[in-house]
C-alpha positions in Angstrom: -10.9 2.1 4.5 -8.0 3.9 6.2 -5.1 2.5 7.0 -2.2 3.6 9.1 0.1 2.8 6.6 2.1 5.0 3.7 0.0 4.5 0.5 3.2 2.7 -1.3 3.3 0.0 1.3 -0.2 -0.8 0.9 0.4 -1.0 -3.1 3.1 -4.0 -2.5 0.0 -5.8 -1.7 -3.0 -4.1 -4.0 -0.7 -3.7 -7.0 0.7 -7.2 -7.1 -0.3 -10.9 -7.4 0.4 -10.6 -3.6 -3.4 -10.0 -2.8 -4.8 -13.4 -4.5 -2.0 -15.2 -2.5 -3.2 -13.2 0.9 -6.9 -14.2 0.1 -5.7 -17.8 -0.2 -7.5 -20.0 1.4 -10.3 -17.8 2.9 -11.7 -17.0 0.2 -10.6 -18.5 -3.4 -9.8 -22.6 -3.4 -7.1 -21.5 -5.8 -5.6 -19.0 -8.5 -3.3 -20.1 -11.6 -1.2 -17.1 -13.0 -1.7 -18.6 -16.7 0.4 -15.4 -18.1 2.2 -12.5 -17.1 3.9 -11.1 -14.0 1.3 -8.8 -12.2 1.0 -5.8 -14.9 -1.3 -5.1 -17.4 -1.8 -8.3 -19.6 -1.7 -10.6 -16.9 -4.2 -13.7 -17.0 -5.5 -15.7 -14.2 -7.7 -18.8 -13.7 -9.3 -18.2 -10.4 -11.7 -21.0 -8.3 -13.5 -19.5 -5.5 -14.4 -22.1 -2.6 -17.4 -22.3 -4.0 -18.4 -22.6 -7.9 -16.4 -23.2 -11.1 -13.8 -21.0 -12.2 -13.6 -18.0 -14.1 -10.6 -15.9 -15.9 -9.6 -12.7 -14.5 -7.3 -10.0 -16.6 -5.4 -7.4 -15.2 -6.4 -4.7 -17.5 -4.7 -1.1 -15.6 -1.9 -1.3 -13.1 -0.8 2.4 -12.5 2.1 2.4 -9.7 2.4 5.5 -10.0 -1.5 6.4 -9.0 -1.6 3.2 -7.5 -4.6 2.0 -9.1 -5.5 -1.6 -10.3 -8.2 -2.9 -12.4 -8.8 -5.9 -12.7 -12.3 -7.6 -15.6 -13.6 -10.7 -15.1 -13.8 -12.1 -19.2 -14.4 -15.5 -19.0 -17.0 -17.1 -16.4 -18.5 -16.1 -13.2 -20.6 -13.1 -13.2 -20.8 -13.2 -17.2 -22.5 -16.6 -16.8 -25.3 -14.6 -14.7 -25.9 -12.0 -17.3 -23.3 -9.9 -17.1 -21.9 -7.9 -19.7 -18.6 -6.5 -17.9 -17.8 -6.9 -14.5 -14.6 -4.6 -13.1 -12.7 -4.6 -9.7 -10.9 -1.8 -9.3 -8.1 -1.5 -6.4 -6.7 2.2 -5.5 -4.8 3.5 -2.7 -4.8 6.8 -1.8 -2.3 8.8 0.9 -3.8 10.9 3.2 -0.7 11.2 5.2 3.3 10.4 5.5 2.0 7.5 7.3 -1.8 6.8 6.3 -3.8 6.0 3.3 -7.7 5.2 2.0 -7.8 1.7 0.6 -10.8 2.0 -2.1 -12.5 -1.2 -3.6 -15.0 -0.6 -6.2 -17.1 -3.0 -8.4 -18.1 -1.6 -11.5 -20.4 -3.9 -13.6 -23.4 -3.7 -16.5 -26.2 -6.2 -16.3 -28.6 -7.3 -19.4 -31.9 -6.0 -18.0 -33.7 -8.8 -18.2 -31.1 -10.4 -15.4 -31.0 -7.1 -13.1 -31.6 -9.6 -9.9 -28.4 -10.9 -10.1 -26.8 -7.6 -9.4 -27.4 -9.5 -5.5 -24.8 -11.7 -6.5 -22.6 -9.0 -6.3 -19.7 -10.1 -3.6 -19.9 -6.3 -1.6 -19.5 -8.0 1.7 -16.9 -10.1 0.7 -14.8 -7.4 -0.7 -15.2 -5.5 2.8 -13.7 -8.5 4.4 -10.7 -8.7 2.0 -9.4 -5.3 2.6 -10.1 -5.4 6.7 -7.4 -8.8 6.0 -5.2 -6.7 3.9 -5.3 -4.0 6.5 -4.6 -6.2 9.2 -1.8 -8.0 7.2 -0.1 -4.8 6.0 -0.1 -3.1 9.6 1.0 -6.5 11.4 4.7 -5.6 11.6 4.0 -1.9 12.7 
């Protein structure tokens, strides 16, 4: 999604803990940051308005590239036959004063549970990063 932005003020947002607090209430009931600060390591317990919880690890945070990635190892998709399931957050300039906000679930499924790969949230996702535009261009 493009955003009239510089790439390194989207990333206060997509590189932080900043974007569960932004998708607070819409979309998750709640998120506990059980360890860490926002880099690599960092555990949370996330509980979507709907359905039980499920742990998420930050697992890459490159500021320099500004790319996040973020697994999902306890829970959620991994009840549903699962065997990894990957959000991966990257913004890319395409100007002094404009950047590509790219999403992208990555994911394996057992065979024998293929169907669930409709679970997968891609509308959702959408929405979040139309908020996160909207929130990151309000003061412009």
């Amino acid at each position: 999604m493009e955003v009239n932005v510089p790439a390194s003020k989207a990333w206060t947002i997509y590189g932080t803990t900043d974007l569960m607090k932004i998708t607070l209430p819409k979309y998750l009931k709640s998120v506990e940051i059980l360890e860490g600060d926002g880099g690599v390591g960092t555990l949370c317990r996330t509980t979507p308005l709907e359905g039980p919880s499920y742990l998420e690890k930050f697992t890459k945070v490159d500021n320099e590239n500004l790319v996040k990635e973020v697994d999902i190892i306890e829970g959620a998709f991994l009840d549903y036959g699962f065997n990894f399931y990957r959000i991966r957050f990257e913004n890319i300039a395409t100007g002094e004063n404009s950047c590509l906000t790219r999403t992208t679930l990555l994911f394996d499924v057992k065979e024998e549970y293929v169907a669930n790969v409709s679970l997968v949230p891609i509308e959702t996702s959408m929405n979040i990063m139309k908020d996160i535009t909207v929130y990151v261009t309000a003061d412009d």
